[in-house]
C-alpha positions in Angstrom: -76.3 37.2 -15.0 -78.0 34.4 -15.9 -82.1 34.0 -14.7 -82.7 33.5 -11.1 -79.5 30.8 -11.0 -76.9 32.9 -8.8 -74.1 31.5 -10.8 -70.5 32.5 -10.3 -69.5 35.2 -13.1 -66.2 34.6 -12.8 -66.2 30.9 -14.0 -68.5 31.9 -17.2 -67.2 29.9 -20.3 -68.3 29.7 -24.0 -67.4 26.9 -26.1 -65.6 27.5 -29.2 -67.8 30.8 -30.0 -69.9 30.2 -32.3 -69.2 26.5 -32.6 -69.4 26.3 -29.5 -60.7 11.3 -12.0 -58.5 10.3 -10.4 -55.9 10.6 -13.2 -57.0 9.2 -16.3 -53.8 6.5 -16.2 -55.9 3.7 -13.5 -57.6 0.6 -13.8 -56.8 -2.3 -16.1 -57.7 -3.4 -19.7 -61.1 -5.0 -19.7 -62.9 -7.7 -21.0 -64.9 -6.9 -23.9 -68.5 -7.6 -22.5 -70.4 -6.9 -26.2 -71.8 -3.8 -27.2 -73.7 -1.5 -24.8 -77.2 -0.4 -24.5 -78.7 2.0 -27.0 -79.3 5.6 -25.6 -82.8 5.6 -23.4 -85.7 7.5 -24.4 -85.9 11.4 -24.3 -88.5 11.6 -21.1 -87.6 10.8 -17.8 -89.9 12.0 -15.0 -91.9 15.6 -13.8 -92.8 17.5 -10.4 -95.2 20.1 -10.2 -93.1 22.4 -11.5 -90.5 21.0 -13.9 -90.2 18.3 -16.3 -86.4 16.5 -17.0 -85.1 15.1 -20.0 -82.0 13.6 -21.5 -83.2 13.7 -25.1 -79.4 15.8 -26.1 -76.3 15.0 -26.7 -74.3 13.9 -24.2 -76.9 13.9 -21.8 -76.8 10.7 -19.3 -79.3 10.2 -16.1 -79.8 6.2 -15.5 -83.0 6.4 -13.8 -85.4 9.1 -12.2 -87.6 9.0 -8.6 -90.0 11.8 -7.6 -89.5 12.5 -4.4 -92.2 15.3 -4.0 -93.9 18.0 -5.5 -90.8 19.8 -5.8 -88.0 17.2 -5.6 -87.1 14.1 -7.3 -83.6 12.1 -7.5 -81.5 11.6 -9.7 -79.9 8.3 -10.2 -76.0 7.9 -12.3 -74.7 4.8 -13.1 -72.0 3.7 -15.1 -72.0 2.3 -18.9 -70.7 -0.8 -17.5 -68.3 -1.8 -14.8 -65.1 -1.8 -13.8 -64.4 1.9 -14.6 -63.0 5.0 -13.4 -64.4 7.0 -10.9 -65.7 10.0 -13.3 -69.3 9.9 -12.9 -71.2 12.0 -16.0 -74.3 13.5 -15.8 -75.8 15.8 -18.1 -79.7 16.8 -18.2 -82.6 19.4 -18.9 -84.4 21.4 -16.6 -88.2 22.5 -18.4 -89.9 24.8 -16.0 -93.7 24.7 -15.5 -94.0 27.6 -13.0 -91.5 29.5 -11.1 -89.9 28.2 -8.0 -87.9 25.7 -6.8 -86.8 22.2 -7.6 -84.5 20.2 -5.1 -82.5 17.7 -7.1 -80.0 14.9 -5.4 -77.6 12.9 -7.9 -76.9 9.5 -6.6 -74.2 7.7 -7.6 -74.1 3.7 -8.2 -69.5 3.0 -8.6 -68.8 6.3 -8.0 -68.7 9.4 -6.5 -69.3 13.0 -7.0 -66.3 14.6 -9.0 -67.8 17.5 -11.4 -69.4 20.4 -10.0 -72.8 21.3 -11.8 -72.7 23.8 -14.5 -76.0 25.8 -15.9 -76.5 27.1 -19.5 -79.6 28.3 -21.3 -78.5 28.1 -25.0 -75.8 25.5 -24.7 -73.0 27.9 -25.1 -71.9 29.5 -22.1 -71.9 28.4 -19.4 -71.7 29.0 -15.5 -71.0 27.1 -12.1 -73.7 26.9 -10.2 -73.3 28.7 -7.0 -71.6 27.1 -3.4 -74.5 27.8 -1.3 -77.0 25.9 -4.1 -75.0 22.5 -3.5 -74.4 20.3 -0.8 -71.9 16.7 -1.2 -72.4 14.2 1.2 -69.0 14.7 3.1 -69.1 10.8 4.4 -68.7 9.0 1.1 -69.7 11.1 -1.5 -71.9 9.3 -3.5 -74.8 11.7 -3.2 -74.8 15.5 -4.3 -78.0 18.0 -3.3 -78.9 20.6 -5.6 -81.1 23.8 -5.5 -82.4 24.9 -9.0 -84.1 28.4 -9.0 -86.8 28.1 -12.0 -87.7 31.0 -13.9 -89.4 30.9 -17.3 -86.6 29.8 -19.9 -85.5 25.8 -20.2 -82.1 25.2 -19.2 -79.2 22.5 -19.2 -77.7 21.0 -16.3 -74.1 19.2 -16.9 -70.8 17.6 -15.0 -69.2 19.3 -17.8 -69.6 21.8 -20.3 -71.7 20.4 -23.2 -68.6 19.8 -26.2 -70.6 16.7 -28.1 -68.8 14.9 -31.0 -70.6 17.1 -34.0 -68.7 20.4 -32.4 -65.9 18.4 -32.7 -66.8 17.8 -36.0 -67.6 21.1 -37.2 -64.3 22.5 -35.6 -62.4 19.6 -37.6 -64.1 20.9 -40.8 -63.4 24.8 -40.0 -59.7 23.7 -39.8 -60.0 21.7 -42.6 -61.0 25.1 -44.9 -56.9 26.0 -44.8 -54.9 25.0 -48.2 -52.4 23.2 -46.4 -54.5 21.0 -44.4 -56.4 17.5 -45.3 -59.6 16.1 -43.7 -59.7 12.5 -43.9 -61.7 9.8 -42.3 -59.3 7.1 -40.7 -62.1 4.8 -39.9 -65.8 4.6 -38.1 -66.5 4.1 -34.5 -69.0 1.3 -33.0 -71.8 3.7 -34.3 -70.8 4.3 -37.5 -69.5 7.9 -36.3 -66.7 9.4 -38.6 -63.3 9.0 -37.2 -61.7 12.7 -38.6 -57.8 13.0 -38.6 -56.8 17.0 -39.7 -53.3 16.7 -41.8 -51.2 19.7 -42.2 -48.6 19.9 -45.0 -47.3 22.8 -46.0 -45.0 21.5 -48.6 -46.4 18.0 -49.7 -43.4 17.1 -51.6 -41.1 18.3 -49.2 -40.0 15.3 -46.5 -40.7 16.3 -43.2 -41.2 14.2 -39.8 -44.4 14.4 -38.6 -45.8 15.9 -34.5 -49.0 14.0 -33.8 -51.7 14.7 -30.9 -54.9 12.8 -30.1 -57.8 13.7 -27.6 -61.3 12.6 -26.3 -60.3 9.5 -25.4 -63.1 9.4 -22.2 -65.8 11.0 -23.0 -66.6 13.3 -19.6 -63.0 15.0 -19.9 -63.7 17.7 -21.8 -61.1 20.3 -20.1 -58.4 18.0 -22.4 -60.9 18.7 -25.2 -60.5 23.0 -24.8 -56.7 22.6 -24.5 -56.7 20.5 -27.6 -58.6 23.4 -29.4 -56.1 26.7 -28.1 -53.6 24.2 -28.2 -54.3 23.5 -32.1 -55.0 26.9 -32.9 -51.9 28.5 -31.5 -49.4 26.0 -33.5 -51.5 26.8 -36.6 -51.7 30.6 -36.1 -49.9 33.0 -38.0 -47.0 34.1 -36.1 -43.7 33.6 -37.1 -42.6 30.7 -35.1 -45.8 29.1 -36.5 -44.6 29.1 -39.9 -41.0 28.5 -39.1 -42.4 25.0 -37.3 -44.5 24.4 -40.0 -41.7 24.6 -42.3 -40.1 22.1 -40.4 -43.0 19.5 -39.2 -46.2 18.0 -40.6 -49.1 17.5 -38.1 -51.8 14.8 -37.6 -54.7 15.3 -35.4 -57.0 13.2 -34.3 -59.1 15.4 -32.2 -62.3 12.8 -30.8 -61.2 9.2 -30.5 -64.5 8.3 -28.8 -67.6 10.2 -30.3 -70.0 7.5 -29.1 -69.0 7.7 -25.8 -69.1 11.6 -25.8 -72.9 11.1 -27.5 -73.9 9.1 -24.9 -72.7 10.9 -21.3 -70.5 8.0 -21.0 -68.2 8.4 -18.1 -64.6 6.4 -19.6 -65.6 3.9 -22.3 -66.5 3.4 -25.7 -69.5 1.7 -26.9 -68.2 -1.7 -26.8 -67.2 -1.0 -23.7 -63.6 -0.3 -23.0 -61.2 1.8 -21.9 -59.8 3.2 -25.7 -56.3 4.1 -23.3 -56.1 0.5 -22.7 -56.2 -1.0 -25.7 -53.2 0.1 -27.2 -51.8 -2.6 -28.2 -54.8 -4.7 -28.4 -55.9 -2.6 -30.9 -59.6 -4.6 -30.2 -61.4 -1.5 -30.7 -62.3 0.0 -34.2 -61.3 3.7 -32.9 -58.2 2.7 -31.6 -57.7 0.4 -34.8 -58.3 3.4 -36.8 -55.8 5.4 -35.3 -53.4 2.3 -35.9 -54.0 2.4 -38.9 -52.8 6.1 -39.3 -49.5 4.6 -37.9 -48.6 2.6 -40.3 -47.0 4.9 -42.7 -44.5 5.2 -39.5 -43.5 1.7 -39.4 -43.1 1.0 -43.4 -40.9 4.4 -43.4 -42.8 6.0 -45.5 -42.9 9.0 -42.7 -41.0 9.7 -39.3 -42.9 10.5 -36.5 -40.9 12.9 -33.8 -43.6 13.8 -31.0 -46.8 12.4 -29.7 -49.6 13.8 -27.3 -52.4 12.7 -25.8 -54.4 15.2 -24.2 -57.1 14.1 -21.3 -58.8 16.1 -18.0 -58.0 14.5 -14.1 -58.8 16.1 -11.0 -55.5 18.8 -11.4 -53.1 20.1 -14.2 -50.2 17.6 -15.1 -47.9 15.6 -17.2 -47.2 12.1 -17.3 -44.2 12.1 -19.5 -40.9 9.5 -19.8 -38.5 9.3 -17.0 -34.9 11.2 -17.5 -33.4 8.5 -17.6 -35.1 6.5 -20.6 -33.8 7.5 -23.9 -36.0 9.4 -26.1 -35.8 11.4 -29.1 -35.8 14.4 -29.0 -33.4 14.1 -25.8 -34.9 15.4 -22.6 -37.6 16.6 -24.5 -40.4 16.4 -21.5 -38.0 18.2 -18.7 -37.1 21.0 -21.3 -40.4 21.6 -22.5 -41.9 21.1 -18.7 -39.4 23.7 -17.2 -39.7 26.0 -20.2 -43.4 26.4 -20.0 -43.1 26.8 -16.0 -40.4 30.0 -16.6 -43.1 31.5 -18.9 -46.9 30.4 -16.6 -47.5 32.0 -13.0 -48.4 29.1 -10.9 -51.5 31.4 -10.1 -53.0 31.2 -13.5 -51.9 27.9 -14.4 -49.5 25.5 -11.9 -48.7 21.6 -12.9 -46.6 19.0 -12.3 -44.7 16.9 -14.0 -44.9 13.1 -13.1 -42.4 10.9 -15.0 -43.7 7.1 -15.1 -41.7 4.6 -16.6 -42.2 2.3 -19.0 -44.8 -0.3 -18.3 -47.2 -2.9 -19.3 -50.3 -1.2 -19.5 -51.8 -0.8 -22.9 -51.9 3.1 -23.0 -50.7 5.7 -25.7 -47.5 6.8 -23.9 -46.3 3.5 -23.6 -47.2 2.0 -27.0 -45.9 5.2 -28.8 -42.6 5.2 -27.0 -42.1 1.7 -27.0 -42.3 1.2 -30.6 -41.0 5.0 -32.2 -38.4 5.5 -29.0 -39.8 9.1 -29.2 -41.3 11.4 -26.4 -44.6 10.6 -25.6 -46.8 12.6 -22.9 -50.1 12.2 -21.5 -51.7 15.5 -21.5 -53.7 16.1 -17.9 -55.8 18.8 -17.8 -57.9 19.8 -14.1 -61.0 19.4 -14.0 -62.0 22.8 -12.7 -59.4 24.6 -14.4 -60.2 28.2 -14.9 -60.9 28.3 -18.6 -59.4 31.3 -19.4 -56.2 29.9 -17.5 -56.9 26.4 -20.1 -57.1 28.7 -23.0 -53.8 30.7 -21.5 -51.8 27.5 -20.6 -52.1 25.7 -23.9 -50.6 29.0 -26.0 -47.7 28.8 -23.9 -47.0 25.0 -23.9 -47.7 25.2 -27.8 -45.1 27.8 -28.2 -42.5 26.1 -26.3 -43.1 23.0 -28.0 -42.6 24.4 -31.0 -39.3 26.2 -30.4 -37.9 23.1 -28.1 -38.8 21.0 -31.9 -37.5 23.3 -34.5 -34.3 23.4 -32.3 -33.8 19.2 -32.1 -34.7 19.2 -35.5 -32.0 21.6 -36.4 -29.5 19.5 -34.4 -30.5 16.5 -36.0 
């Protein structure tokens, strides 16, 4: 158990071993109001008996008010405005003497959505306990917590801590296989590396290509750990692995928005927008990166036969195509959806399919099936999720993805 915190074992989580919203479809395309501000400095404020700072990755705390010896406040603001109502925060506790410190997170356009998790080392990590939390039940824009201090420094985040260089390193890691490519498709406001993993398992062997993309908003890092499993099941070493793989190519693009993630953003990029509203645009250089990995789909080079795009909301679901729009592979989403429900108890992992139709708004479903009449799905992932049951879910969706493929491809 972890010191003096009174966490809940049972929702313990490490990320990646040793590398350790309302739904994310709302809100319009913005205006592009200009790069945002740099990240602040590493200090914020000190009590008596602890010190904070947001000096780490993906830390975010807009402003800081001691309140007492043993309280302060914290304040959350947005990157800019309008957004989504996914309010990150991310910040470290230094003790100065044992005791404790009252903290209460106030929100400016929003309102309290992730419940705090603790974690001395950045790795695993645990919710903090009910009774040590208290949401203001009128409009939720202020959160109370109770942190017990002990001797040993420790994060306090909406989510686990997953920043853009684990993302990295995991890319790389993949990247070690002989039949997969690491390439850098472009570079994001701050010069961050845009990785896209290609697998091929017979280069000179003409295959259509499944595609996935994820990290699109920063604080929705549940989409992130299903990418991961999700990933590492379809390029395992069972059978049905190498039978899809004999049959399909893959591109990954696995962090659209490392700046965002970097900076605790809560939806947007660093210049400012929504990167699932600007397909189409294509204003953005991450989202003109990833266009630019398309291209080889609209000269012919290549066919492209699935596309994902894996995000976190406030419960497990799937925005996919309706029935009755044509797609290739036919009925792809129903099949797949009611395959994976035969296969998950609803008590270890239940979700819903929601069927949108075709629309306006710039987002990934609607540009990708729009212009390759193919399947695509936004990938919703709950926020509090059981990790084990994230880890569980994605095996099973990856395996019935594969066989639903391999058998459309075979009837093609």
């Amino acid at each position: 158990m972890m010191e003096n915190l009174n966490m809940r074992l049972n929702k313990s989580v490490s990320i990646l071993g040793a590398f350790a919203l309302a739904a994310c479809a709302t809100s319009s395309i913005q205006e592009n109001t200009g790069l945002l501000p740099a990240l602040r400095a590493a200090g914020l404020c000190e009590t008596d008996n602890a010190a904070i700072s947001i000096e780490h990755a993906t830390a975010n705390v807009s402003d800081c008010r001691v309140v007492s010896d043993t309280s302060l406040e914290l304040m959350i603001r947005p990157e800019n405005t309008p957004i989504n109502d996914s309010p990150w925060y991310g910040f470290r506790v230094d003790p100065k003497i044992p005791g404790i410190l009252d903290i209460t997170l106030s929100y400016e356009g929003g309102t309290h959505r992730y419940h705090p998790k603790v974690s001395y080392d950045g790795r695993s990590w645990d919710w903090l306990a009910q009774t040590q939390i208290d949401v203001d039940e009128d409009n939720g824009q202020t959160a109370s917590i109770r942190l017990n201090l002990g001797q040993r420094p420790f994060f306090v985040s909406a989510q686990e801590i997953f920043t853009s260089e684990k993302h990295d390193r995991w890319a790389r890691k993949l990247a070690e296989r002989s039949d997969t490519t690491l390439s850098e498709i472009g570079r994001s406001h701050d010069g961050h590396p845009l990785l896209m993993l290609e697998v091929e398992t017979e280069p000179d062997t003409e295959k259509p290509y499944v595609m996935w993309v994820g990290r699109q908003h920063p604080p929705e890092v549940t989409g992130a750990l299903f990418l991961i499993s999700f990933t590492e099941t379809i390029l395992g070493d069972s059978g049905l692995s190498q039978k899809f793989l004999n049959r399909f190519n893959l591109l990954i693009v696995p962090n659209m928005n490392p700046d965002g993630v970097t900076a605790g953003f809560w939806r947007h990029n660093k210049g400012g927008i929504d990167l699932n509203r600007d397909w189409g645009p294509f204003t953005q250089p991450e989202t003109q990166a990833v266009r630019s990995a398309l291209e080889r789909f609209e000269t012919g080079e290549d066919r492209i036969a699935l596309f994902l795009d894996f995000h976190s909301t406030k419960r497990n679901l799937l925005y996919t195509q309706t029935d009755e729009e044509p797609a290739s592979p036919p009925m792809f989403a129903r099949d797949w959806a009611e395959a994976v429900d035969e296969r998950l108890d609803d008590e270890v992992y239940s979700f819903t399919r929601e069927p949108r139709p075709m629309s306006a708004r710039a987002i990934s479903k609607n540009y990708m099936y729009k212009n390759y009449g193919i399947a695509a799905i936004t990938f919703e992932v709950g926020d509090a999720t059981d990790r084990d049951a994230v880890r569980e879910g994605a095996i099973v969706f990856a395996e019935e993805m594969m066989k639903i493929m391999i058998r459309a491809e075979e009837s093609r």
